[in-house]
VEXDREN-2710 file (C-alpha; in Angstrom, 1 decimal):
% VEXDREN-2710
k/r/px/py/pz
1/UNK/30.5/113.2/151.9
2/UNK/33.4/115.3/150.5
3/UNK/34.0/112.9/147.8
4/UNK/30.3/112.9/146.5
5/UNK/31.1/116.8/146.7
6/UNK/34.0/116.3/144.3
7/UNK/31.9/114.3/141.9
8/UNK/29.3/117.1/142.2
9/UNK/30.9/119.5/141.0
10/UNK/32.4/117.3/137.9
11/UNK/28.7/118.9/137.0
12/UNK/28.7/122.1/139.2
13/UNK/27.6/124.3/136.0
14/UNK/24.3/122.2/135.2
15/UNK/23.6/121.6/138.7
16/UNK/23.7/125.8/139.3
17/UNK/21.6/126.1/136.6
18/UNK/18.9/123.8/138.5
19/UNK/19.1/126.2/141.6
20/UNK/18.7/128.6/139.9
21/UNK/15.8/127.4/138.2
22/UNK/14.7/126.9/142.2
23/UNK/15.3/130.1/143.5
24/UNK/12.7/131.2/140.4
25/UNK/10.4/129.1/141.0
26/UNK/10.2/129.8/144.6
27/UNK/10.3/133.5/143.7
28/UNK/7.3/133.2/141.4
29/UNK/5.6/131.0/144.5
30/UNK/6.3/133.5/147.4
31/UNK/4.6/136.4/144.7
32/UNK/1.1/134.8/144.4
33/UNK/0.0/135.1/148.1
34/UNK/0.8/138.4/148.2
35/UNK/-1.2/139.5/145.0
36/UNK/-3.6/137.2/146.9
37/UNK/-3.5/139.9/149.6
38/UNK/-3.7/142.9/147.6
39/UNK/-7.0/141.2/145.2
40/UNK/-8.6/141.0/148.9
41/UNK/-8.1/144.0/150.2
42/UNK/-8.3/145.8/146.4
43/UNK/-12.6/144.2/146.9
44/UNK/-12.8/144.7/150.2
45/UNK/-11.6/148.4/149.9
46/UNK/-15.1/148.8/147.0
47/UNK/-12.5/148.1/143.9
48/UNK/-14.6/146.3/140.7
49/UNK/-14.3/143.0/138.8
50/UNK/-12.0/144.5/136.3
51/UNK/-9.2/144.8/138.8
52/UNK/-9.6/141.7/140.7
53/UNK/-9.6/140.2/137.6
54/UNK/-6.3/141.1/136.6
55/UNK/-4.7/140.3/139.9
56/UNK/-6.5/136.4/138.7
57/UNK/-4.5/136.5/135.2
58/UNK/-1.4/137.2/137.0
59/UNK/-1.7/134.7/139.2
60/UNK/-2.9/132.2/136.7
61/UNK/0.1/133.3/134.5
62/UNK/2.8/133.2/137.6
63/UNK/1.3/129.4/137.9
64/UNK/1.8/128.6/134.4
65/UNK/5.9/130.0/134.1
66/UNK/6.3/128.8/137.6
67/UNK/5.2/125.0/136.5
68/UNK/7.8/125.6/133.4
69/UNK/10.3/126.6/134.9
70/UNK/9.7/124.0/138.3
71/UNK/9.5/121.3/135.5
72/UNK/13.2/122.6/133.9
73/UNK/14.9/122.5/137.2
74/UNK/13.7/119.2/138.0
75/UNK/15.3/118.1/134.6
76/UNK/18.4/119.2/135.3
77/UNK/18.9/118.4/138.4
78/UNK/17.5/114.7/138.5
79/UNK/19.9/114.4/135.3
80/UNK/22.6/115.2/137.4
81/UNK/22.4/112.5/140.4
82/UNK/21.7/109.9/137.3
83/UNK/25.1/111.1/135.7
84/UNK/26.9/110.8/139.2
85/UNK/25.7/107.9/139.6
86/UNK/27.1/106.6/136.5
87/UNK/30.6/108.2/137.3
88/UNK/30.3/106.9/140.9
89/UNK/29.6/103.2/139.4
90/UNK/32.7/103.3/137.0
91/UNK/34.6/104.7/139.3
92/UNK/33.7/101.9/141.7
93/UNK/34.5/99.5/139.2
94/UNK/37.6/100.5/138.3
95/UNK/38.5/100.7/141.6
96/UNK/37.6/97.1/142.2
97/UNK/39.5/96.2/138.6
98/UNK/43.1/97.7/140.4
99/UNK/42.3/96.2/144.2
100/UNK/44.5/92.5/144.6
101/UNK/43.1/89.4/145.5
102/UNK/44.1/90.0/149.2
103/UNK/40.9/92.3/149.7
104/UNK/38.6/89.9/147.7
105/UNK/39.9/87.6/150.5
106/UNK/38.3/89.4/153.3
107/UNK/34.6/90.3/151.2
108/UNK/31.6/88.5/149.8
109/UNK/31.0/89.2/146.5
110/UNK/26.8/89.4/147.3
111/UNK/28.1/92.6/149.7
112/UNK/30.4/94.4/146.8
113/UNK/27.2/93.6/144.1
114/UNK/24.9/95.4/147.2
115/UNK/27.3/98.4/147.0
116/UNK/27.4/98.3/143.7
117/UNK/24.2/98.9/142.6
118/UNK/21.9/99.0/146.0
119/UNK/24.0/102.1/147.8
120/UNK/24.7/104.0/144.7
121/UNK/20.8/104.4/143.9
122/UNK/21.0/105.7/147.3
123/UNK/23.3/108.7/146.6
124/UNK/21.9/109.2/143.3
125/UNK/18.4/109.7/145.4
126/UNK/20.1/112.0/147.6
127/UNK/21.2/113.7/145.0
128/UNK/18.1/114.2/142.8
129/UNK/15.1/114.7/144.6
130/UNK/16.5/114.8/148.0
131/UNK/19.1/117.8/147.0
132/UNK/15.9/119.7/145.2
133/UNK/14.1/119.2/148.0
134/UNK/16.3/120.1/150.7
135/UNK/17.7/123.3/149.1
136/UNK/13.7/123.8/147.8
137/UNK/12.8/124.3/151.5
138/UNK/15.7/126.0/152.7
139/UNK/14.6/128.5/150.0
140/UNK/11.2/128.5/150.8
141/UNK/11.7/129.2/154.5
142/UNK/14.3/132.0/154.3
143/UNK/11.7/133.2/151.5
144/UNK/8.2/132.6/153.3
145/UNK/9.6/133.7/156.5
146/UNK/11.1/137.0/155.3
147/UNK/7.6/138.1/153.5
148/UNK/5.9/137.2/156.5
149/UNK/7.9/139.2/158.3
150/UNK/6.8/142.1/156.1
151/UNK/3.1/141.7/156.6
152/UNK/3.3/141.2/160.6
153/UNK/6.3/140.2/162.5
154/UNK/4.8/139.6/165.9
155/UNK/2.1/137.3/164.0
156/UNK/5.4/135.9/162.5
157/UNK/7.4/134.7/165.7
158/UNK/3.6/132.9/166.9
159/UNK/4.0/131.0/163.5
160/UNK/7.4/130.0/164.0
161/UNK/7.1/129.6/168.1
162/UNK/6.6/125.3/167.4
163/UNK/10.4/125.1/165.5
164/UNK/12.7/124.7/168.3
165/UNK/10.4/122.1/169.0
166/UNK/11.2/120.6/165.6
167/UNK/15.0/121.3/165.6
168/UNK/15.4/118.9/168.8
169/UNK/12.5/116.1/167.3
170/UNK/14.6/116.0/163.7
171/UNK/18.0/115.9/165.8
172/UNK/16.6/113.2/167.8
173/UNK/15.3/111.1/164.9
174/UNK/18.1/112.0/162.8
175/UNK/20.7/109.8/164.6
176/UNK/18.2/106.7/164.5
177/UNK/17.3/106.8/161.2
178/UNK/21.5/106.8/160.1
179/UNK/22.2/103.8/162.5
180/UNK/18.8/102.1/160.9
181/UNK/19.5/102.7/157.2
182/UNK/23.2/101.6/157.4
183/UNK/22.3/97.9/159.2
184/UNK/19.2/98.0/156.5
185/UNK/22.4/98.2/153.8
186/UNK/24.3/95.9/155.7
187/UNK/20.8/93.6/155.9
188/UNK/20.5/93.8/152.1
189/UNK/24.6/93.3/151.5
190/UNK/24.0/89.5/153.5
191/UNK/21.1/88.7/151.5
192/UNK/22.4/89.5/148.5
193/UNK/25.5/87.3/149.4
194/UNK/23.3/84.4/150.1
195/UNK/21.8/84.6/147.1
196/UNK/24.6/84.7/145.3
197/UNK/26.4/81.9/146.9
198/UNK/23.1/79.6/146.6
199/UNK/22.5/80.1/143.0
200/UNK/26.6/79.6/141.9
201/UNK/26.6/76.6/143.9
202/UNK/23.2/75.2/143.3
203/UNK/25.0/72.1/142.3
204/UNK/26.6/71.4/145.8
205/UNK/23.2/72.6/147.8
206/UNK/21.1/70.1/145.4
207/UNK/23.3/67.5/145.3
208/UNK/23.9/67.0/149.4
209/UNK/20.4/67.7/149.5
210/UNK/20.3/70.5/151.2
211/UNK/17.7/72.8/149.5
212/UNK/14.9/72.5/152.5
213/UNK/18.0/73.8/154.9
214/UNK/19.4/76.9/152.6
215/UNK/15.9/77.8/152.2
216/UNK/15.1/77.7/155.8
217/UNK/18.3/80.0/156.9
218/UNK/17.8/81.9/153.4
219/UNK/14.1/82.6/155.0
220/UNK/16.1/83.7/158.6
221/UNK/18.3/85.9/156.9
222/UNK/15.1/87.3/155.2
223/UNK/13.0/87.6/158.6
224/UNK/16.2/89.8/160.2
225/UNK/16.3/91.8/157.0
226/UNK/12.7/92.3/157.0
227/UNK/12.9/93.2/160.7
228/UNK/15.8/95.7/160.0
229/UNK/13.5/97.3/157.5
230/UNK/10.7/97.7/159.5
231/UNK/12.6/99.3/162.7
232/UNK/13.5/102.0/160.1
233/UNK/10.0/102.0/158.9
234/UNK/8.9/102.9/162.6
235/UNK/11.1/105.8/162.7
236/UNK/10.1/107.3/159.2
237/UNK/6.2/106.3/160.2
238/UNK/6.7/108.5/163.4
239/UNK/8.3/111.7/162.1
240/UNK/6.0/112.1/159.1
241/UNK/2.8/112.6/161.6
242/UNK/5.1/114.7/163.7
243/UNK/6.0/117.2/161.4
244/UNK/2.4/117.2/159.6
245/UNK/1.8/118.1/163.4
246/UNK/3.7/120.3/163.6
247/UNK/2.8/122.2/160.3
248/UNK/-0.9/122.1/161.5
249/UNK/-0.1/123.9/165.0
250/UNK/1.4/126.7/162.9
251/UNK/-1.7/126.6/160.8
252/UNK/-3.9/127.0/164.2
253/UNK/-2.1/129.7/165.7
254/UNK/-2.5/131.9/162.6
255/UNK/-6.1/131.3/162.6
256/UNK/-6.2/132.1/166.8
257/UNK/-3.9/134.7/166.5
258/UNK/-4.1/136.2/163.2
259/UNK/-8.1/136.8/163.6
260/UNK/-7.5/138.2/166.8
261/UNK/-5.1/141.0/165.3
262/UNK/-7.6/141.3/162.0
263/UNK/-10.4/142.0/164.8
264/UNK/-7.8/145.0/166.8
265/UNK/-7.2/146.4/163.2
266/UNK/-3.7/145.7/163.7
267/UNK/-3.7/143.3/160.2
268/UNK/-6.1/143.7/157.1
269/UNK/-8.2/140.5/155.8
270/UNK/-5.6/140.1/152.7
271/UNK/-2.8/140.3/154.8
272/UNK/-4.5/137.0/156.7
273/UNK/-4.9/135.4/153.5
274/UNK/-1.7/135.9/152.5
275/UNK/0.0/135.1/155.9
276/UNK/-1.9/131.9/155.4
277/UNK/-1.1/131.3/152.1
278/UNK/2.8/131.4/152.9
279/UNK/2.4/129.1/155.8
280/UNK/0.6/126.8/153.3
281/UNK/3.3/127.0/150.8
282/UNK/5.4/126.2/154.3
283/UNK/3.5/123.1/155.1
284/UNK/4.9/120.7/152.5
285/UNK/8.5/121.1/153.3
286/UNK/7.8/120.7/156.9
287/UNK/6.2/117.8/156.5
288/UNK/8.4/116.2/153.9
289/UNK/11.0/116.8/156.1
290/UNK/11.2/113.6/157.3
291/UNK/10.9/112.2/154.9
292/UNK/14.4/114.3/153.5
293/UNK/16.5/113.5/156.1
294/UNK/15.6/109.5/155.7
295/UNK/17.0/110.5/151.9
296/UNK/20.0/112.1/153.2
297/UNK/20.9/109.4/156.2
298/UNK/20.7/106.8/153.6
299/UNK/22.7/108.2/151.4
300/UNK/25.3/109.2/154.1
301/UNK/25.2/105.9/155.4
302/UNK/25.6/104.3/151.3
303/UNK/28.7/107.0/151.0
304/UNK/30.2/105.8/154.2
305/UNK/30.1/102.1/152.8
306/UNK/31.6/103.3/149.3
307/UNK/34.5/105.1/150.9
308/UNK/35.2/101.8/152.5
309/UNK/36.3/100.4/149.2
310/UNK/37.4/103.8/147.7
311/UNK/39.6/104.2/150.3
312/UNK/40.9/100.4/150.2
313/UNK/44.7/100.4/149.2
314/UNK/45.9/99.4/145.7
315/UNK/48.5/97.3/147.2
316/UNK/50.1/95.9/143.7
317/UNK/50.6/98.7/141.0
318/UNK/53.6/100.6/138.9
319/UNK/56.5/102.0/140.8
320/UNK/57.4/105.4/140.0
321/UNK/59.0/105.3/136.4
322/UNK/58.4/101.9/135.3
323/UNK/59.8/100.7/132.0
324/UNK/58.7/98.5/129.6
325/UNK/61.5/96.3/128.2
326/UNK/62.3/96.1/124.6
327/UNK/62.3/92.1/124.7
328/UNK/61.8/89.1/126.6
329/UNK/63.9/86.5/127.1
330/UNK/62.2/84.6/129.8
331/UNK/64.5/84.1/132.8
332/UNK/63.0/83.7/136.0
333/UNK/64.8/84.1/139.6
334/UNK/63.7/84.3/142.7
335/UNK/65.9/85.8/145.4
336/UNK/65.3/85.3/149.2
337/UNK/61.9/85.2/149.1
338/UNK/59.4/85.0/151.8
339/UNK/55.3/85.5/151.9
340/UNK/52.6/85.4/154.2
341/UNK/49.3/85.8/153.3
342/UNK/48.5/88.2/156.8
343/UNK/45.9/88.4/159.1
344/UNK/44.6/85.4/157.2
345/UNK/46.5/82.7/158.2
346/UNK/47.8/84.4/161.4
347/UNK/50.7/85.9/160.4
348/UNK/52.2/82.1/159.5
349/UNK/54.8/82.0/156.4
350/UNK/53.7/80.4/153.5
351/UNK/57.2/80.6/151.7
352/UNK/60.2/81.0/153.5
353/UNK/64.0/81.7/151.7
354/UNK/62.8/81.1/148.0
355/UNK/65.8/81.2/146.0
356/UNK/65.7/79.4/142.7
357/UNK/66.7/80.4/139.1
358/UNK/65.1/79.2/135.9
359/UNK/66.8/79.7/132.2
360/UNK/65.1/81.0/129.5
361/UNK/62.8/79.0/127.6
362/UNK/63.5/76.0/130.0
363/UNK/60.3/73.9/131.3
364/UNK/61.1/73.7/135.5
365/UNK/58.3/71.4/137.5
366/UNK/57.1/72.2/141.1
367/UNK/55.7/69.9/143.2
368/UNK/55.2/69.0/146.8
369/UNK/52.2/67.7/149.0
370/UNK/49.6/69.6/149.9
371/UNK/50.0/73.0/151.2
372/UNK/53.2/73.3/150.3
373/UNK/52.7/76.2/148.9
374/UNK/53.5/75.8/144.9
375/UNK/50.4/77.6/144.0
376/UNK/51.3/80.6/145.9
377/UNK/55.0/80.6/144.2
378/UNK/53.2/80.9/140.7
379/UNK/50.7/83.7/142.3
380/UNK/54.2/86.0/142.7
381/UNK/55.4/86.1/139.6
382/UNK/52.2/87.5/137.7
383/UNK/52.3/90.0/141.1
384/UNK/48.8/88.6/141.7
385/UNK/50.4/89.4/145.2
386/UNK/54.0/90.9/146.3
387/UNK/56.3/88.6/148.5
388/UNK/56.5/89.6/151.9
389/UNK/60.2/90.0/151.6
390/UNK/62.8/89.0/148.9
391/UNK/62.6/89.8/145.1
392/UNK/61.2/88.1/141.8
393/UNK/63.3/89.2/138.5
394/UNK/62.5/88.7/134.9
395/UNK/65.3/88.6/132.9
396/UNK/67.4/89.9/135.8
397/UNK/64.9/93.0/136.4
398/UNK/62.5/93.2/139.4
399/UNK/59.1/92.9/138.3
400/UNK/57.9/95.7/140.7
401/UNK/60.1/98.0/137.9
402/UNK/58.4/97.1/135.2
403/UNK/54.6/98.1/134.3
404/UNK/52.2/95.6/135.9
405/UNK/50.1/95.7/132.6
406/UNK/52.8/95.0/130.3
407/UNK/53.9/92.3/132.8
408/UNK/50.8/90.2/133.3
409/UNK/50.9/90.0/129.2
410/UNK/53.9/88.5/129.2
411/UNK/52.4/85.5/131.8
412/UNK/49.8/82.9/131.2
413/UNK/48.2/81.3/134.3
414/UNK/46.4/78.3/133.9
415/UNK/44.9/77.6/138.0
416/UNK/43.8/74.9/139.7
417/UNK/40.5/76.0/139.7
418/UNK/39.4/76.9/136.1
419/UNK/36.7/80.0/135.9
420/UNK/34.8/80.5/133.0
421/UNK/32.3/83.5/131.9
422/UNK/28.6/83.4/131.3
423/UNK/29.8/83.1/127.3
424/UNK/30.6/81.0/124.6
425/UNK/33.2/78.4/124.1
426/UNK/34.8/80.8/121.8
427/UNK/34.5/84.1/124.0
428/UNK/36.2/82.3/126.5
429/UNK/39.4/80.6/124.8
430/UNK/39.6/84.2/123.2
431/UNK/39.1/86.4/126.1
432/UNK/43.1/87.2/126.3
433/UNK/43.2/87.9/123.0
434/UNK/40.4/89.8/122.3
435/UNK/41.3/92.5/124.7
436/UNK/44.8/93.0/123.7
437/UNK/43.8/93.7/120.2
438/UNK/41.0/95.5/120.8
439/UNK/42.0/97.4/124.3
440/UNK/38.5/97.1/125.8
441/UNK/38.1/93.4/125.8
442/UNK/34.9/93.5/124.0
443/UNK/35.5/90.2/122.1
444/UNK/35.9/91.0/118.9
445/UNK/39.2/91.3/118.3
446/UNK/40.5/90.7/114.7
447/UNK/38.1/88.4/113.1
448/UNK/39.6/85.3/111.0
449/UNK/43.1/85.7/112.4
450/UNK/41.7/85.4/116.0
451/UNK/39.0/82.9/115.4
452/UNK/42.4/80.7/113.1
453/UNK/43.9/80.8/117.3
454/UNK/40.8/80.1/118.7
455/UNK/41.0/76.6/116.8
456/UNK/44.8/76.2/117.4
457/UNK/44.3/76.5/120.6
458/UNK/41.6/74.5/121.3
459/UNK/43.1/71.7/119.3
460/UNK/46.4/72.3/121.0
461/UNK/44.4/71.8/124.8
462/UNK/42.9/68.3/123.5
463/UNK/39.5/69.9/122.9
464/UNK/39.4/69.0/119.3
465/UNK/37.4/65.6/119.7
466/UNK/35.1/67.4/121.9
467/UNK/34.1/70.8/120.2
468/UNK/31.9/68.7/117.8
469/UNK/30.0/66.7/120.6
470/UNK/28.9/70.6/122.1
471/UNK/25.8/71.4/120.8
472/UNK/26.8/74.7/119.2
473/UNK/30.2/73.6/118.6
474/UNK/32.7/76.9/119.4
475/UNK/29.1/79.0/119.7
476/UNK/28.1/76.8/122.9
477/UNK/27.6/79.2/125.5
478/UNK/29.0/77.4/128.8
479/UNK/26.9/78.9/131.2
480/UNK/27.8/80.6/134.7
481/UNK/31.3/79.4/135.4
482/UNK/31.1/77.0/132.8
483/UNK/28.3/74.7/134.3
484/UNK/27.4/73.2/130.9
485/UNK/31.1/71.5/130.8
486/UNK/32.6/68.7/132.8
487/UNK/35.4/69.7/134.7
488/UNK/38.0/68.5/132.5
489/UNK/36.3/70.6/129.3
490/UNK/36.4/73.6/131.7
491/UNK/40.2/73.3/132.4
492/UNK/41.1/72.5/128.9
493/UNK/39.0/75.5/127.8
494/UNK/41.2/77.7/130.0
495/UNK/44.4/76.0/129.0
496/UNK/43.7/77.0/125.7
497/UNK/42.7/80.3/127.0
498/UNK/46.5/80.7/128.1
499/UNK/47.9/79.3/125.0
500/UNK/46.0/81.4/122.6
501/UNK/48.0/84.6/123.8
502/UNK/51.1/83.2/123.0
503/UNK/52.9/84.2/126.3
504/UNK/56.4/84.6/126.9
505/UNK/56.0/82.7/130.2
506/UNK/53.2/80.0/130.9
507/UNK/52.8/78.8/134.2
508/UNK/50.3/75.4/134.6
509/UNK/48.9/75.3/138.2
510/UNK/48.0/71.8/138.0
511/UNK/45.8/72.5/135.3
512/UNK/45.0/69.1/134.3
513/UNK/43.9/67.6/137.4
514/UNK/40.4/66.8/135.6
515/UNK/41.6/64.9/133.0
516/UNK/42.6/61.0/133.1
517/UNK/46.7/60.2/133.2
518/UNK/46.6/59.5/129.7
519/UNK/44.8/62.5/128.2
520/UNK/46.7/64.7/130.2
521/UNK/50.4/63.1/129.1
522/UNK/49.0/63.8/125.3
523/UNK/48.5/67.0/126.0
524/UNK/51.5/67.9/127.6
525/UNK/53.2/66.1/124.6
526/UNK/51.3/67.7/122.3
527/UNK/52.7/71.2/124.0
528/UNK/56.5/70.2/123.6
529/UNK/57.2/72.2/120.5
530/UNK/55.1/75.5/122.0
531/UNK/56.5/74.8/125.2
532/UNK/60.4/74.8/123.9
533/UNK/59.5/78.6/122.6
534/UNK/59.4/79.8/126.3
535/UNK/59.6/79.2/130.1
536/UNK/57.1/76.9/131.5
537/UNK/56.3/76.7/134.9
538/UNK/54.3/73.3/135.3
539/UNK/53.0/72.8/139.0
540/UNK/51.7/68.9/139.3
541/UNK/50.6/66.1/141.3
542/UNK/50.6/63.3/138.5
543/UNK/54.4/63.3/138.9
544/UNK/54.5/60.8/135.8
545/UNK/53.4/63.7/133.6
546/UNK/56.5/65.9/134.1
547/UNK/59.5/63.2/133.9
548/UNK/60.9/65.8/130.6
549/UNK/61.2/68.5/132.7
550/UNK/64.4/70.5/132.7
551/UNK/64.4/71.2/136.5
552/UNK/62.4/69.5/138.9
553/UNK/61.6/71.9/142.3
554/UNK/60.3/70.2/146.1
555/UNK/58.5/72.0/148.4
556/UNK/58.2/70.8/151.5
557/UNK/56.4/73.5/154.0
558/UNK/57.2/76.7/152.2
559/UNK/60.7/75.6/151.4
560/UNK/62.7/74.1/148.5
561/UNK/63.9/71.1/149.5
562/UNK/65.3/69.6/146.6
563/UNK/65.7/70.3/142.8
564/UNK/67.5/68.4/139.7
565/UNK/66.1/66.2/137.3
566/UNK/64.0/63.6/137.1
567/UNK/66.8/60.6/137.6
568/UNK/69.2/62.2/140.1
569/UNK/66.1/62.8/142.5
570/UNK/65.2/59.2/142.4
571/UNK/68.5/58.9/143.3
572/UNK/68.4/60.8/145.8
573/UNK/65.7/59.1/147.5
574/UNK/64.4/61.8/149.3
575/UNK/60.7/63.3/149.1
576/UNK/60.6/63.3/145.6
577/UNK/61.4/59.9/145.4
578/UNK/58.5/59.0/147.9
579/UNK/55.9/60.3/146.3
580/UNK/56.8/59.1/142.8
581/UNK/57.0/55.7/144.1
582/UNK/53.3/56.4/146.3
583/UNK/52.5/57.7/142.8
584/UNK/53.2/54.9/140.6
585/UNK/51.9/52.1/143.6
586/UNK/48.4/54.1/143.1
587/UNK/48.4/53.6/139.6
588/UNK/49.5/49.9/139.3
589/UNK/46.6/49.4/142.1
590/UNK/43.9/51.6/140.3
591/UNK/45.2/49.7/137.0
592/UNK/44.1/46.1/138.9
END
């Protein structure tokens, strides 16, 4: 909780000002039953309408400042948790902006979305109208105790005899309702991910037919939710009755007692009114109580998930004094390098002793078989994750000495597995763009001059006969991850997303894979002036596409096993050799 304490007092003046406005409205409460007390005793001592009248205006006027004043600090401080909650959720997304992929690894992204938004209404709760209420009652009780202390403090200690009671009932229910509302949170976090993971992939469930079985475990999932909820609905339905109880037995011993002491003359008839007036004022915080500390246990339990992520290590950032260079050359080495992905994968190496050095502006090929691991080579050198040993240079610099920012502008990735926003085709081709002109990646991003790239780079990605067949053209939006586009349009769209920032290095993660032989050698052709401008990294499985290349790489279970050109590794006969001659078997077959 300390670090909802340091967003607290971010607004620490307005937030005094709301106690304030408490403390005076519980000072205007605590005066009425004791000008109750004198009006009673002012008639019963023979005193006429005129002055039991004005104890009745000042009563009606404390009511009318006190609703004022209540209504001010309610303003201020319900604005308060709603502006912590709006620092707590940038902050939270920021957060998530710096974290590397490793942690999106190990979480779903229904339970981040659940934190998100589900456990930060939670604090702000806690907040608002559980922090007015819980300082409102401490208030009232050092208040409404100490006045009826002044009117009879043996009476006093018989109203108060059932709290020890109600210390060891709210210490009791106070554990259960924390270990509830955190596996409710949890309960809500794995629905949400269902959810989530149903409606992105709606196109897999419907398609293997499987709609009667996601709804059937979606319906599970929603029975132990349901039963989650109602296990914390038990404890909450409990304590309320408990402490109404509770505020009743107080209520009943001032009638016993108090009338017996009005009976010995030991207490006058106003002073009973007025006792019972500030045991009445008593009765709702005692029996809200309950319902407060459910407030505060949720919100404990929504920090404790927060602080998870807050607390989650931003492996990949700037060293210490990082330098932009003045220039780019392009040059590209990596020097003994080794990487495991962790816990993951057990630990195994993915890459082990990477050394290899590419020139500027040269175009170098990768390929290998299948988890080889030429995807994760291409993942180091944007830092979308640090080798586990060994270093990466640009232009002879390590690129953990350089800003990351300036550093990932430099690169163009095009994966394997194209993503596309909820937006239009233009959004997305200019999404690189936008945000470096603009800073805030709000797409709007220098007009004609940006939308004159746009259309470059589309046309440059082999989109140009298909922009016309959209039925927006540029202004189709594409849907969630781009369902309105076959998966070659998608991967074309994101090539062109790459080229459209005009990096200094462009890495293609076999990011034609979608598109027929053909297609993708004209694009790749279409590429070669662009493509002499700067270092190209082009990892592919259509070995036929990348015959030009300057440098041809093999990786063979995290290694390099071979590298040269095109000709002298067919001569080689080695790996390379194998699979372009599997390669070009497949073809003449599939031509048949």
């Amino acid at each position: 909780m300390r670090r909802l304490l340091r967003y607290l007092t971010r607004h620490r003046a307005r937030y005094a000002v709301g106690m304030v406005c408490l403390f005076a409205t519980a000072s205007l409460a605590m005066a009425v039953p004791y000008l109750f007390k004198w009006a009673v005793d002012a008639y019963t001592a023979g005193a006429g309408a005129g002055v039991v009248g004005r104890y009745a205006a000042a009563m009606a006027g404390i009511a009318v400042a006190q609703a004022v004043v209540r209504t001010f600090s309610r303003f201020m401080i319900f604005n308060v948790g709603r502006d912590v909650e709006y620092d707590l959720r940038n902050d939270l997304f920021a957060k998530l902006e710096q974290l590397p992929q490793r942690f999106y690894q190990r979480r779903s992204t229904g339970d981040l979305m659940s934190r998100l938004v589900n456990d930060i209404t939670a604090l702000r709760l806690l907040l608002g109208v559980g922090g007015l209420n819980l300082v409102n009652t401490a208030i009232y009780y050092v208040y409404g105790v100490a006045f009826m202390c002044t009117l009879d403090p043996i009476l006093t200690l018989w109203a108060l005899a059932p709290f020890p009671l109600l210390v060891l009932i709210v210490k009791r229910f106070s554990r259960q309702i924390m270990e509830r509302s955190l596996r409710v949170q949890e309960g809500l976090a794995d629905l949400s991910t269902r959810i989530q993971e149903n409606l992105s992939g709606i196109h897999v469930v419907l398609a293997y037919g499987r709609a009667h079985w996601e709804t059937t475990l979606f319906s599970r999932l929603n029975d132990r939710f349901t039963a989650q909820n109602m296990a914390l609905a038990r404890v909450r339905g409990v304590l309320m009755p408990v402490m109404k109880f509770m505020a009743s037995a107080g209520t009943v011993i001032i009638l016993w007692v108090g009338g017996r002491r009005v009976m010995a003359g030991e207490l006058s008839i106003g002073g009973l009114f007025a006792f019972a007036g500030y045991l009445n004022l008593l009765a709702w915080p005692t029996m809200a109580l309950g319902w407060m500390l459910s407030i505060l246990q949720r919100g404990r339990a929504a920090m404790q998930r927060l602080d998870e992520i807050f607390a989650a290590p931003i492996e990949i950032g700037d060293a210490a004094g990082a330098v932009a260079p003045a220039t780019v050359a392009g040059a590209i080495e990596f020097r003994d390098v080794e990487f495991s992905y962790g816990e993951s994968a057990n630990g195994a190496p993915v890459l082990t002793g990477i050394n290899l050095r590419i020139p500027a502006r040269a175009t170098v090929a990768v390929v290998g078989r299948t988890g080889s691991g030429k995807s994760t080579l291409a993942q180091l050198l944007p830092r979308l994750f640090d080798p586990s040993a060994g270093t990466s240079l640009l232009d002879g610099r390590d690129i953990r000495e350089v800003p990351l920012g300036w550093l990932r502008r430099q690169i163009a990735v095009v994966p394997q597995d194209p993503f596309l926003f909820s937006a239009s085709v233009r959004d997305n081709i200019a999404f690189g763009v936008a945000a470096s002109k603009d800073g805030d990646g709000d797409g709007d991003g220098g007009g004609a001059d940006v939308d004159a790239r746009v259309q470059w780079a589309a046309a440059a990605a082999g989109l140009a006969r298909d922009i016309p067949n959209l039925p927006q053209g540029f202004d189709t939006m594409v849907g969630e991850r781009g369902v309105a586009l076959s998966g070659g349009q998608k991967q074309r769209v994101t090539l062109a997303r790459a080229l459209v920032v005009e990096p200094r290095i462009l890495i293609l993660d076999d990011a034609l894979s979608s598109v027929d032989t053909q297609t993708e050698r004209e694009v790749l052709q279409g590429l070669t002036a662009f493509l002499r401008e700067r270092t190209s990294i082009v990892i592919a499985h259509r070995l036929s596409t990348i015959e030009r290349a300057d440098l041809i790489v093999v990786i063979d279970e995290g290694r390099i096993v071979e590298s040269g050109d095109h000709e002298s590794l067919l001569a080689r006969d080695g790996i390379y050799a194998d699979l372009f001659r599997r390669q070009r078997l497949e073809e003449e077959i599939e031509a048949i």
